[in-house]
N, CA, C and O atoms as CSV, one atom per row, in Angstrom:
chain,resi,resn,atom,element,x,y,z
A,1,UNK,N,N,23.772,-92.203,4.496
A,1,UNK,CA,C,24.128,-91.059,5.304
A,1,UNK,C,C,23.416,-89.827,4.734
A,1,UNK,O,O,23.618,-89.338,3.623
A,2,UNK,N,N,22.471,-89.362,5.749
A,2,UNK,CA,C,22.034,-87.995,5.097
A,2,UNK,C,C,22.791,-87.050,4.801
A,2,UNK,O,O,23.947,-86.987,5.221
A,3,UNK,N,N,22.068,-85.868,3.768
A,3,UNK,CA,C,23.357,-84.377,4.068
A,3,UNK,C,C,23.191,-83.306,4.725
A,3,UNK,O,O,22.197,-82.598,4.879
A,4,UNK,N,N,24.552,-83.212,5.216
A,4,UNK,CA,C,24.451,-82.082,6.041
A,4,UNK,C,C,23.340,-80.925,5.634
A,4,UNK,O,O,22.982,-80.754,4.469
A,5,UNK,N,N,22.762,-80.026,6.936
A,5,UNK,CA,C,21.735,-79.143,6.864
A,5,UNK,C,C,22.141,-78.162,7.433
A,5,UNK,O,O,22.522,-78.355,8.587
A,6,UNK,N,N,22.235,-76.646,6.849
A,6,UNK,CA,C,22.821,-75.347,7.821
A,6,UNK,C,C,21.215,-75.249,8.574
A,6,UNK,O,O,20.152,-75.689,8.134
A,7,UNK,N,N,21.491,-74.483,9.903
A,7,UNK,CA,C,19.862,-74.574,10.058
A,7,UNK,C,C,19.320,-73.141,9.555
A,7,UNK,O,O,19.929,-72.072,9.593
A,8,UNK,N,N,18.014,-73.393,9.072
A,8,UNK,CA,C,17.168,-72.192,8.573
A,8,UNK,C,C,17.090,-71.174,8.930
A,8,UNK,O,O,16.694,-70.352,8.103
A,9,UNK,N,N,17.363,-70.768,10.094
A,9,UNK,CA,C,17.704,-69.158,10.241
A,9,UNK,C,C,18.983,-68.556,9.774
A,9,UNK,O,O,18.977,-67.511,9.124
A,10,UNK,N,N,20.147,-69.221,10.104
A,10,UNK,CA,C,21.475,-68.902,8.827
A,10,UNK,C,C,21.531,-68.788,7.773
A,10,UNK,O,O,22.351,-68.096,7.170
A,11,UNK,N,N,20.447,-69.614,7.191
A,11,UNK,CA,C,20.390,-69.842,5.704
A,11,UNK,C,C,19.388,-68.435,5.374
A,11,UNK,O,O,19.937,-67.513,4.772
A,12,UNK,N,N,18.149,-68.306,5.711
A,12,UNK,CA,C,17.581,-66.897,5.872
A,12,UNK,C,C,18.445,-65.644,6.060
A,12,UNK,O,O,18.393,-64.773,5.192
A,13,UNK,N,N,19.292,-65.480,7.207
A,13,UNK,CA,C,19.954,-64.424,7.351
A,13,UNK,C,C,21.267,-64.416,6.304
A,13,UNK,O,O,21.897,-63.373,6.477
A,14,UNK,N,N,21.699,-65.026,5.561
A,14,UNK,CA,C,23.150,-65.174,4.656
A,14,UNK,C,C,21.895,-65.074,3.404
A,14,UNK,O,O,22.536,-64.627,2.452
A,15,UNK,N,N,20.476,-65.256,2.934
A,15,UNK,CA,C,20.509,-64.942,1.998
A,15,UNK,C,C,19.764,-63.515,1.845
A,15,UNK,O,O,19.634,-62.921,0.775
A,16,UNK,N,N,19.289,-63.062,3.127
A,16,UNK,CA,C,19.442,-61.631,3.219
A,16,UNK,C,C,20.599,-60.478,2.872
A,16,UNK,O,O,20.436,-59.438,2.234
A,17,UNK,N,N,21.628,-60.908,3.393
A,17,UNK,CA,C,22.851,-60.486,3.013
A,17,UNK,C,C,23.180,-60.476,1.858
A,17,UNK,O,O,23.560,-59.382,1.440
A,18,UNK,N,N,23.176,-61.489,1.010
A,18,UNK,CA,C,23.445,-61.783,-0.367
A,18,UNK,C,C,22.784,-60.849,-0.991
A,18,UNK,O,O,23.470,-60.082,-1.667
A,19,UNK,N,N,21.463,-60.653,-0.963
A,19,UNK,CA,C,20.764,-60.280,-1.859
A,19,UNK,C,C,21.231,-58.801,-1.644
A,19,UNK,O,O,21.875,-58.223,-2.520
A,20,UNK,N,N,20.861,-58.141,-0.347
A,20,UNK,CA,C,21.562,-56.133,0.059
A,20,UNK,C,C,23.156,-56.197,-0.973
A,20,UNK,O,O,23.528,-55.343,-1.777
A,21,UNK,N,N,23.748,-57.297,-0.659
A,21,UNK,CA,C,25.259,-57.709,-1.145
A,21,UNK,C,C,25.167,-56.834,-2.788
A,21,UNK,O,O,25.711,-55.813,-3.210
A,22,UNK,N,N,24.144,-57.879,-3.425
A,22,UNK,CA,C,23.916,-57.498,-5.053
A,22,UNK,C,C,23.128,-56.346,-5.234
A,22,UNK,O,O,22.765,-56.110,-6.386
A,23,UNK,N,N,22.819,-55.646,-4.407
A,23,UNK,CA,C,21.725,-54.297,-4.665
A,23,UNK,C,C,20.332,-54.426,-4.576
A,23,UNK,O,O,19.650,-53.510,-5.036
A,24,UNK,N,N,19.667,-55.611,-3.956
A,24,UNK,CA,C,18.375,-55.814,-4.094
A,24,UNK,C,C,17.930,-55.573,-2.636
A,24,UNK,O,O,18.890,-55.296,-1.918
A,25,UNK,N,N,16.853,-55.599,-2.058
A,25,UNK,CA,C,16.151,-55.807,-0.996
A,25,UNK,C,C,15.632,-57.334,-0.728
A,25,UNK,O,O,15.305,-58.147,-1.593
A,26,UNK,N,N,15.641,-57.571,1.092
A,26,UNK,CA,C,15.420,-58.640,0.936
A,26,UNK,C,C,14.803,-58.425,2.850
A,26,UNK,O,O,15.448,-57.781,3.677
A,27,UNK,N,N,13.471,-59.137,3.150
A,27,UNK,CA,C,12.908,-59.012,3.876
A,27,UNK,C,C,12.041,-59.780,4.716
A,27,UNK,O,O,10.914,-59.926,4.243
A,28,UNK,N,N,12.233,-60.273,5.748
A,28,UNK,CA,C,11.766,-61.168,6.522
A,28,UNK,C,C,10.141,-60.938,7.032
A,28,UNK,O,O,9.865,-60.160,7.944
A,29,UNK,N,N,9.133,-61.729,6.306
A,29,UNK,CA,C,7.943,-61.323,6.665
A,29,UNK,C,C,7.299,-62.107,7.850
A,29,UNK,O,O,6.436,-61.592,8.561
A,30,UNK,N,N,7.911,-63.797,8.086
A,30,UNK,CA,C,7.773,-64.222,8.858
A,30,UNK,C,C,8.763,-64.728,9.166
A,30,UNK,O,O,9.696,-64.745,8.363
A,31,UNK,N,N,8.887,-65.313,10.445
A,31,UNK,CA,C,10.252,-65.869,11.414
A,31,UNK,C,C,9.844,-67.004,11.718
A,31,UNK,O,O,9.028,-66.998,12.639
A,32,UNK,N,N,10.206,-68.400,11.117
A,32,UNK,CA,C,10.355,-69.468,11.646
A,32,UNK,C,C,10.581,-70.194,12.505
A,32,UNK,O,O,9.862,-70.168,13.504
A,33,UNK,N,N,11.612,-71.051,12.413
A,33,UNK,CA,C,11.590,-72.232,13.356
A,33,UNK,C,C,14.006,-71.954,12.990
A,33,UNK,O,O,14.626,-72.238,11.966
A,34,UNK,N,N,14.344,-71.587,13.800
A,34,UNK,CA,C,15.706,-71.407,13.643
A,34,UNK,C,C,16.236,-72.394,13.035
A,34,UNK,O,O,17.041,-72.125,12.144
A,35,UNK,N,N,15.925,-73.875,13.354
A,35,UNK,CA,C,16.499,-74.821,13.053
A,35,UNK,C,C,16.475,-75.413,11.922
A,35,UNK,O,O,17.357,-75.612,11.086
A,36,UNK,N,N,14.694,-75.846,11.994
A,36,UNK,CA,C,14.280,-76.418,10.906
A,36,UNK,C,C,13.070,-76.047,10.260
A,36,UNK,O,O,12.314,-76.696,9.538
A,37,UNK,N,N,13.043,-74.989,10.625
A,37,UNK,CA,C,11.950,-74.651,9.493
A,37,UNK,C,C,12.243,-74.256,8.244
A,37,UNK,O,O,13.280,-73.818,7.746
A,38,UNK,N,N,10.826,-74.546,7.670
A,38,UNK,CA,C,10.737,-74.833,6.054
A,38,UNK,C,C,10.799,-73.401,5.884
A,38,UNK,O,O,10.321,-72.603,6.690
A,39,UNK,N,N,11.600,-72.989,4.460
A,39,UNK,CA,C,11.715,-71.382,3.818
A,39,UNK,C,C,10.956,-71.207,2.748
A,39,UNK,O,O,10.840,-71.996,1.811
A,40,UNK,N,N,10.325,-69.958,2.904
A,40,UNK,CA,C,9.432,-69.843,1.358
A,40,UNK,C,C,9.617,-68.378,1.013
A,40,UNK,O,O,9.285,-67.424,1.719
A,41,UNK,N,N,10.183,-68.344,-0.151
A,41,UNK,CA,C,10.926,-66.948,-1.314
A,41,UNK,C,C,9.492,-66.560,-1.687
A,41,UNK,O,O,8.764,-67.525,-1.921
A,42,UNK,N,N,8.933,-65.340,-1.790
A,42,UNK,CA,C,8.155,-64.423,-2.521
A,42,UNK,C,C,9.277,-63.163,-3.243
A,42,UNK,O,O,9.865,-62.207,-2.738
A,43,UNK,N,N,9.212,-63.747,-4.731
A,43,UNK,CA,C,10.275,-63.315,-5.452
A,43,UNK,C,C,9.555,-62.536,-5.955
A,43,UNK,O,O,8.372,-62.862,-6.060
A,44,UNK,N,N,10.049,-61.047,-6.518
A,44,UNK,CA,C,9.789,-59.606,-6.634
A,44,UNK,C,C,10.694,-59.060,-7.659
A,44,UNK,O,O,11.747,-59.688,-7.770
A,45,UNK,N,N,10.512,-57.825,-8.603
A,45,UNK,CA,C,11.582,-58.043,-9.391
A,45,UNK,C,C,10.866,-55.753,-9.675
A,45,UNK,O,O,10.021,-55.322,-10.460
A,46,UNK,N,N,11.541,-55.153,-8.859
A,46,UNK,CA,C,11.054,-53.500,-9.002
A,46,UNK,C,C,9.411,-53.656,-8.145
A,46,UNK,O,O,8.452,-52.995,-8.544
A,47,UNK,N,N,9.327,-54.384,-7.242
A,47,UNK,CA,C,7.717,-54.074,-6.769
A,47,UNK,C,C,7.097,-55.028,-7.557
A,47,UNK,O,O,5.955,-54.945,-7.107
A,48,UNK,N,N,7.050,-55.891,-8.433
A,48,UNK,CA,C,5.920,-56.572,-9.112
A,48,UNK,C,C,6.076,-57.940,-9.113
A,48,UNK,O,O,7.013,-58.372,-9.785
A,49,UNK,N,N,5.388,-58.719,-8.524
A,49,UNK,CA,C,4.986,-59.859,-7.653
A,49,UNK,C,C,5.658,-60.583,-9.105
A,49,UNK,O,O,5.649,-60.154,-10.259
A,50,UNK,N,N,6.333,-62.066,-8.440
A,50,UNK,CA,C,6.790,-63.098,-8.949
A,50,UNK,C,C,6.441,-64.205,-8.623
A,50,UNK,O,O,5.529,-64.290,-7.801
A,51,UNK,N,N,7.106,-65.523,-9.209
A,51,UNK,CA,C,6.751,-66.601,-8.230
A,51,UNK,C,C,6.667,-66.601,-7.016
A,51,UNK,O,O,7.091,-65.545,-6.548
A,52,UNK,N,N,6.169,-67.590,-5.980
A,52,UNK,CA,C,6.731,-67.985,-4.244
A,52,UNK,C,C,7.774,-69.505,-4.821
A,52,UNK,O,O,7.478,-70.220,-5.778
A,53,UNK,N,N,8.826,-69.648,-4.042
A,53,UNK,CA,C,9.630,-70.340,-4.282
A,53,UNK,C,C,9.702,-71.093,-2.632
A,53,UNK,O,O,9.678,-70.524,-1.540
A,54,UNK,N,N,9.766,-72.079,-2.842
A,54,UNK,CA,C,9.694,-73.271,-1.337
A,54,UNK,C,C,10.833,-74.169,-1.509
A,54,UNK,O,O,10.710,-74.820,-2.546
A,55,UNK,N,N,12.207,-74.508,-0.668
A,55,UNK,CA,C,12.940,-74.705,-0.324
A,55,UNK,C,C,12.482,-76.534,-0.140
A,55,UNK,O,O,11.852,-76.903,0.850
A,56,UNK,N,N,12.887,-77.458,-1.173
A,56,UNK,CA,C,12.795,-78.472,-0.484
A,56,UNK,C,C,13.675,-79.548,-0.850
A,56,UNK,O,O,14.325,-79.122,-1.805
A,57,UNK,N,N,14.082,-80.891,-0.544
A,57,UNK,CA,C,15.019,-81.827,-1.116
A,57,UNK,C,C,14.746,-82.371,-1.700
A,57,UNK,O,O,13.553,-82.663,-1.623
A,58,UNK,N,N,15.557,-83.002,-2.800
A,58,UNK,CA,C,15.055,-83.655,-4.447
A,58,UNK,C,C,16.028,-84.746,-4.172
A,58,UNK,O,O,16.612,-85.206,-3.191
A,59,UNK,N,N,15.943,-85.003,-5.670
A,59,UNK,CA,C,16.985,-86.494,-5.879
A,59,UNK,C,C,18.266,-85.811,-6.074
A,59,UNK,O,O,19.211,-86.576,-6.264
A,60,UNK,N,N,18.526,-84.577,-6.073
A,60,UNK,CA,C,20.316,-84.061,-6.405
A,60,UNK,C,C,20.143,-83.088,-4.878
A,60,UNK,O,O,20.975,-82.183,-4.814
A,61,UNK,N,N,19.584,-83.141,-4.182
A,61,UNK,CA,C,19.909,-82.365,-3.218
A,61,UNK,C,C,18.662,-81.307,-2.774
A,61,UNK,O,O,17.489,-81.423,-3.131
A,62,UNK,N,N,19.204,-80.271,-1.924
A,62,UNK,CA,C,18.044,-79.169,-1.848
A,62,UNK,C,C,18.017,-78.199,-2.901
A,62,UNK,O,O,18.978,-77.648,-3.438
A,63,UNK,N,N,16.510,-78.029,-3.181
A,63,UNK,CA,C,16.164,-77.469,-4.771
A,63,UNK,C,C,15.187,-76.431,-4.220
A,63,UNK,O,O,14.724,-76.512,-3.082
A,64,UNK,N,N,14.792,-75.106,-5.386
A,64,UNK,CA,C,13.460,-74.090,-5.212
A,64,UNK,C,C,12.822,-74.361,-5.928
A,64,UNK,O,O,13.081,-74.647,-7.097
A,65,UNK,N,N,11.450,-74.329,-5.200
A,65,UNK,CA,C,10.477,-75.239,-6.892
A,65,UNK,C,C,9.532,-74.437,-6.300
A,65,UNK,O,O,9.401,-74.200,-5.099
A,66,UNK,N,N,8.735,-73.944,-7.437
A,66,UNK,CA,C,7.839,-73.600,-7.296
A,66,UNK,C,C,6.352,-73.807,-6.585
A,66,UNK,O,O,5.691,-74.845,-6.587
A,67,UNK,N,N,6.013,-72.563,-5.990
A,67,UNK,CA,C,5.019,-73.023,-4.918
A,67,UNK,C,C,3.352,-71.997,-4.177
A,67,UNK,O,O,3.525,-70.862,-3.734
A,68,UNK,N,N,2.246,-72.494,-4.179
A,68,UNK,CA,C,1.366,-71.486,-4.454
A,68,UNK,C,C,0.591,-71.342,-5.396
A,68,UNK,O,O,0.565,-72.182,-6.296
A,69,UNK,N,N,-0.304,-70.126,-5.411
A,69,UNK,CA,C,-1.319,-69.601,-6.750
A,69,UNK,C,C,-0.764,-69.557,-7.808
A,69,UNK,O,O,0.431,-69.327,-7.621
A,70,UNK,N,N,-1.063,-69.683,-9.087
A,70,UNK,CA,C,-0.763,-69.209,-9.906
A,70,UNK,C,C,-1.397,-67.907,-10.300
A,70,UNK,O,O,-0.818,-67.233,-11.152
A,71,UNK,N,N,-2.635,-67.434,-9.725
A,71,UNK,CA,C,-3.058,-66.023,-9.602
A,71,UNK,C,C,-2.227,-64.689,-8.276
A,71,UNK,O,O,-2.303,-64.666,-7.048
A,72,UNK,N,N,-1.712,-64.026,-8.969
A,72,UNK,CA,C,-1.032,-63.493,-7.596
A,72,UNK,C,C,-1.928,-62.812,-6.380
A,72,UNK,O,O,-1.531,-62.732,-5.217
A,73,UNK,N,N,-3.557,-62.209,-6.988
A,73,UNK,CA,C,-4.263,-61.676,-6.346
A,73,UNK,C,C,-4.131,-62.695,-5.058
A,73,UNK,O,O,-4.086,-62.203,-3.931
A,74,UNK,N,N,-4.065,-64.238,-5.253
A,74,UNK,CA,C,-3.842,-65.178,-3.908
A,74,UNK,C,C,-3.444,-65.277,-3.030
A,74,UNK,O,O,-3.896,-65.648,-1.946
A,75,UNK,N,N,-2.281,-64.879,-3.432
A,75,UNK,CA,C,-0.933,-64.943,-2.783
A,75,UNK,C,C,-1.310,-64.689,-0.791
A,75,UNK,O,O,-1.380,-65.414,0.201
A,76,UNK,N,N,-1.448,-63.331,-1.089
A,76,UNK,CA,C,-1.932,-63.109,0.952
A,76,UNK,C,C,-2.233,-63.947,1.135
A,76,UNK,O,O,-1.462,-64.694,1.738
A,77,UNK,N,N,-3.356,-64.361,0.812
A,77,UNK,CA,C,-4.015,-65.709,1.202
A,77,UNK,C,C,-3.752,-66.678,1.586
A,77,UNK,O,O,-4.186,-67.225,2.599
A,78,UNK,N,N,-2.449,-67.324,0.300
A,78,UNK,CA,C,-1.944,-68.208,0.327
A,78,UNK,C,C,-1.093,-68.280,1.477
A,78,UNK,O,O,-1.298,-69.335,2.077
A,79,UNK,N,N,-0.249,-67.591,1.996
A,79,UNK,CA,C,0.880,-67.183,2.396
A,79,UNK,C,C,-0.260,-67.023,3.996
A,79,UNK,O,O,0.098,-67.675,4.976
A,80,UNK,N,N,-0.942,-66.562,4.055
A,80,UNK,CA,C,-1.529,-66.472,5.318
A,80,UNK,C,C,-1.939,-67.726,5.969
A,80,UNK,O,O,-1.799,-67.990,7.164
A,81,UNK,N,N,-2.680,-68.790,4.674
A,81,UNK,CA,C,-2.731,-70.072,5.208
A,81,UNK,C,C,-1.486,-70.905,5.251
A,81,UNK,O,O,-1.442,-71.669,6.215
A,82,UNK,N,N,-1.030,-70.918,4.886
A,82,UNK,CA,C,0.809,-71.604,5.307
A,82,UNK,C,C,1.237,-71.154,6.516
A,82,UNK,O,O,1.619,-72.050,7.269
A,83,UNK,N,N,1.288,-70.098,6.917
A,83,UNK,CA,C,1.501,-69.732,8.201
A,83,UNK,C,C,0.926,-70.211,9.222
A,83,UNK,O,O,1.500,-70.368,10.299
A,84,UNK,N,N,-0.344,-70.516,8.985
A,84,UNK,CA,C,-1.439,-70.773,10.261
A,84,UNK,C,C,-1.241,-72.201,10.361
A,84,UNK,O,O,-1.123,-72.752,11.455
A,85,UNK,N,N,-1.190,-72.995,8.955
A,85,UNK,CA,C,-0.737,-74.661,9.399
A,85,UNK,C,C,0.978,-74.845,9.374
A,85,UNK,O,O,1.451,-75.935,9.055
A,86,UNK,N,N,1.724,-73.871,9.680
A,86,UNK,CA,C,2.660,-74.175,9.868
A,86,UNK,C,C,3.651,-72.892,10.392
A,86,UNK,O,O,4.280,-72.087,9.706
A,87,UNK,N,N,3.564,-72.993,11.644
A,87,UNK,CA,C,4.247,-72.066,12.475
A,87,UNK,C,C,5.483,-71.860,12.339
A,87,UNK,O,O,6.009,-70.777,12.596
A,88,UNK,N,N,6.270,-73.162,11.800
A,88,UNK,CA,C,7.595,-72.926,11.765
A,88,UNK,C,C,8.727,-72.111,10.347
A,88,UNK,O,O,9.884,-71.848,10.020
A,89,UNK,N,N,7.199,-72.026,9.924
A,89,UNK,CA,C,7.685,-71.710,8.322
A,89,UNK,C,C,8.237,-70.074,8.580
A,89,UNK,O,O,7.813,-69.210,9.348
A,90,UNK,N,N,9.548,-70.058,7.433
A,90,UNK,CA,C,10.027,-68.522,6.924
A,90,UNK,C,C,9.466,-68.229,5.910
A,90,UNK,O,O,9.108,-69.096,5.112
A,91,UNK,N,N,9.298,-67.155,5.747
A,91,UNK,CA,C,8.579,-66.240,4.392
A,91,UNK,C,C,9.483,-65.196,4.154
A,91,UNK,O,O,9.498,-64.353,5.051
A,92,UNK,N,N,10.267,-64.995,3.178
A,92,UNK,CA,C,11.040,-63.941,3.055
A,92,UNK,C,C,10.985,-63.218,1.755
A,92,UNK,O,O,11.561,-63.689,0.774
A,93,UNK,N,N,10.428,-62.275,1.705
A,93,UNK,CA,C,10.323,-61.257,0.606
A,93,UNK,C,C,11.926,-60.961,-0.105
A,93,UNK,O,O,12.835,-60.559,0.621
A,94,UNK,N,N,12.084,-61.137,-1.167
A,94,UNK,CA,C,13.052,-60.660,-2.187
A,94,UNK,C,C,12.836,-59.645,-3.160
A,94,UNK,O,O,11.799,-59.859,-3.788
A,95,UNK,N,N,13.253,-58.940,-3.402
A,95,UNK,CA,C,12.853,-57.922,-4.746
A,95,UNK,C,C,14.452,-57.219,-5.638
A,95,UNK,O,O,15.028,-56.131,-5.626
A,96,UNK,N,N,14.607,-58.155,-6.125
A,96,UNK,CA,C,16.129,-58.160,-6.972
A,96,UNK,C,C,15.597,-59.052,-8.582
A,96,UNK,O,O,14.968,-60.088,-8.798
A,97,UNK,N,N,16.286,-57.930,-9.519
A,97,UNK,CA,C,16.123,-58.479,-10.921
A,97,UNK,C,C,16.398,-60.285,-10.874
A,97,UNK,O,O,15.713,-61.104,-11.486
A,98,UNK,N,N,17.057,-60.460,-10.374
A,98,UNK,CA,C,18.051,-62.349,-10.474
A,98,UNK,C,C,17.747,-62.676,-9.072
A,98,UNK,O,O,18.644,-62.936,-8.270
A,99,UNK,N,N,16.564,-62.669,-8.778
A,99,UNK,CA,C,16.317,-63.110,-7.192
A,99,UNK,C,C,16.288,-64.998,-7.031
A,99,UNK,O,O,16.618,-65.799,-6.157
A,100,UNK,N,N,15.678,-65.081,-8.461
A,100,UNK,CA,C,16.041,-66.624,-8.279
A,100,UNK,C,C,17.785,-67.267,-8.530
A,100,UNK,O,O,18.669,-67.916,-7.970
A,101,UNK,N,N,17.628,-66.913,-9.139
A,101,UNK,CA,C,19.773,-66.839,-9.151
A,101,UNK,C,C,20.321,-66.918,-7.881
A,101,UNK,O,O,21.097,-67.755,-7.421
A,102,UNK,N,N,19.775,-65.860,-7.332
A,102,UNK,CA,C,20.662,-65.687,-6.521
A,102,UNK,C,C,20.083,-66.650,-4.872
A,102,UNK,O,O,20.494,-66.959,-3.753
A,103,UNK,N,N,19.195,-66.743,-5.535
A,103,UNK,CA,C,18.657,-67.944,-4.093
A,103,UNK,C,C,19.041,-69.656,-4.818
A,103,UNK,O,O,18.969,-70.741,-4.241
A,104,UNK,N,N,19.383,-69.407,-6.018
A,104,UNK,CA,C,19.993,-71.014,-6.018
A,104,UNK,C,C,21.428,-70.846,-5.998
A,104,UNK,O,O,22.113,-71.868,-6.024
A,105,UNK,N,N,22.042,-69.609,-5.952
A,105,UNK,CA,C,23.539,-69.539,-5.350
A,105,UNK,C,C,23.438,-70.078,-3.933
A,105,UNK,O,O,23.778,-71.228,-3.654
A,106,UNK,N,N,23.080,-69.432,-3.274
A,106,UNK,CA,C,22.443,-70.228,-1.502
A,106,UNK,C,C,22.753,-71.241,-1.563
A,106,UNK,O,O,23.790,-71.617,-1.017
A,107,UNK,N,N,21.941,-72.072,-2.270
A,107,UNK,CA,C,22.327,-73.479,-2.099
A,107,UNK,C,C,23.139,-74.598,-2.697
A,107,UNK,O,O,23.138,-75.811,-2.489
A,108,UNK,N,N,24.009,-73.622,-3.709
A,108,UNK,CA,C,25.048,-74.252,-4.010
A,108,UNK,C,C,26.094,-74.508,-3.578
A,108,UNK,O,O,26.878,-75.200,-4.228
Protein backbone atom coordinates (compact mmCIF):
# COMPACT_ATOMS: atom_id res chain seq x y z
CA UNK A 1 0.00 0.00 0.00
CA UNK A 2 1.47 3.27 -0.97
CA UNK A 3 1.52 6.54 1.32
CA UNK A 4 -0.69 8.88 1.40
CA UNK A 5 0.34 12.23 -0.69
CA UNK A 6 -1.04 15.93 0.26
CA UNK A 7 -1.02 17.35 -3.26
CA UNK A 8 1.82 19.88 -4.06
CA UNK A 9 0.20 22.99 -4.10
CA UNK A 10 -0.96 22.57 -0.25
CA UNK A 11 2.17 21.43 0.59
CA UNK A 12 3.77 24.73 -1.19
CA UNK A 13 1.18 27.01 0.23
CA UNK A 14 1.38 25.53 4.20
CA UNK A 15 5.09 25.81 3.76
CA UNK A 16 4.80 29.35 2.78
CA UNK A 17 2.91 30.00 5.78
CA UNK A 18 5.22 28.25 8.03
CA UNK A 19 8.05 29.92 7.08
CA UNK A 20 6.08 34.11 7.30
CA UNK A 21 4.78 31.92 10.63
CA UNK A 22 8.70 31.86 11.95
CA UNK A 23 9.76 35.35 10.57
CA UNK A 24 11.32 34.37 7.34
CA UNK A 25 10.21 35.04 3.75
CA UNK A 26 9.09 32.57 1.52
CA UNK A 27 8.28 32.88 -2.26
CA UNK A 28 6.85 31.22 -5.12
CA UNK A 29 9.05 31.60 -8.22
CA UNK A 30 7.38 29.02 -10.18
CA UNK A 31 3.83 27.36 -10.05
CA UNK A 32 3.55 23.83 -10.75
CA UNK A 33 1.41 21.15 -11.29
CA UNK A 34 -1.31 21.44 -8.09
CA UNK A 35 -1.36 17.90 -7.72
CA UNK A 36 1.68 16.38 -8.46
CA UNK A 37 4.23 18.27 -9.13
CA UNK A 38 7.70 17.86 -8.06
CA UNK A 39 8.92 20.86 -5.35
CA UNK A 40 12.28 22.40 -5.40
CA UNK A 41 13.52 24.74 -2.13
CA UNK A 42 16.19 27.46 -3.13
CA UNK A 43 17.24 27.92 0.47
CA UNK A 44 18.51 31.50 1.45
CA UNK A 45 19.63 32.48 4.78
CA UNK A 46 19.69 37.07 4.94
CA UNK A 47 19.94 37.21 0.89
CA UNK A 48 22.86 34.72 0.44
CA UNK A 49 22.24 31.78 -1.74
CA UNK A 50 22.14 28.20 -0.13
CA UNK A 51 21.55 24.84 -1.21
CA UNK A 52 18.39 23.95 -3.85
CA UNK A 53 16.63 21.23 -1.97
CA UNK A 54 14.22 18.68 -4.20
CA UNK A 55 11.43 16.95 -2.51
CA UNK A 56 11.61 13.24 -3.20
CA UNK A 57 10.73 9.57 -1.67
CA UNK A 58 13.33 7.38 0.02
CA UNK A 59 13.27 4.16 1.88
CA UNK A 60 11.69 6.05 5.23
CA UNK A 61 9.42 8.14 3.31
CA UNK A 62 9.50 11.69 1.60
CA UNK A 63 12.98 13.28 2.17
CA UNK A 64 15.01 16.92 0.92
CA UNK A 65 18.14 16.00 -0.62
CA UNK A 66 20.08 17.92 -2.16
CA UNK A 67 19.91 19.14 -5.68
CA UNK A 68 21.77 21.20 -8.55
CA UNK A 69 25.25 23.15 -8.95
CA UNK A 70 27.42 23.09 -6.56
CA UNK A 71 28.61 26.57 -7.97
CA UNK A 72 25.81 29.02 -7.14
CA UNK A 73 26.80 31.39 -10.09
CA UNK A 74 24.57 28.17 -11.83
CA UNK A 75 21.91 28.14 -10.18
CA UNK A 76 19.57 30.51 -12.87
CA UNK A 77 20.61 28.26 -15.11
CA UNK A 78 20.02 25.42 -13.41
CA UNK A 79 16.67 26.29 -12.25
CA UNK A 80 15.82 27.65 -15.75
CA UNK A 81 16.60 24.26 -17.26
CA UNK A 82 14.35 22.28 -14.82
CA UNK A 83 11.65 24.37 -15.67
CA UNK A 84 11.79 23.98 -19.39
CA UNK A 85 12.01 19.96 -19.01
CA UNK A 86 9.58 20.03 -16.54
CA UNK A 87 6.57 22.19 -16.48
CA UNK A 88 5.09 20.82 -13.59
CA UNK A 89 7.78 21.60 -11.25
CA UNK A 90 7.51 24.26 -8.02
CA UNK A 91 10.42 26.41 -7.24
CA UNK A 92 10.01 28.19 -4.11
CA UNK A 93 12.42 30.64 -2.74
CA UNK A 94 12.99 30.54 1.17
CA UNK A 95 15.17 32.97 3.03
CA UNK A 96 14.95 32.04 6.88
CA UNK A 97 18.09 31.27 9.17
CA UNK A 98 16.52 27.25 9.73
CA UNK A 99 14.96 27.11 6.28
CA UNK A 100 15.95 23.57 6.09
CA UNK A 101 14.38 22.75 9.49
CA UNK A 102 11.76 24.07 8.83
CA UNK A 103 11.03 22.40 5.41
CA UNK A 104 11.71 18.98 7.06
CA UNK A 105 9.04 20.03 9.70
CA UNK A 106 6.65 19.94 6.42
CA UNK A 107 7.16 16.69 6.11
CA UNK A 108 7.02 15.34 9.25
Amino acid sequence: MSEPRAASGLLVFALVRLVEAKGGSAMVLAKGDATAGAILLALADRGVDGPLLERSFGPGGYEWRETGPADLSERTTYLANRRRTDPDLWIVEIDHADARTIALELLA
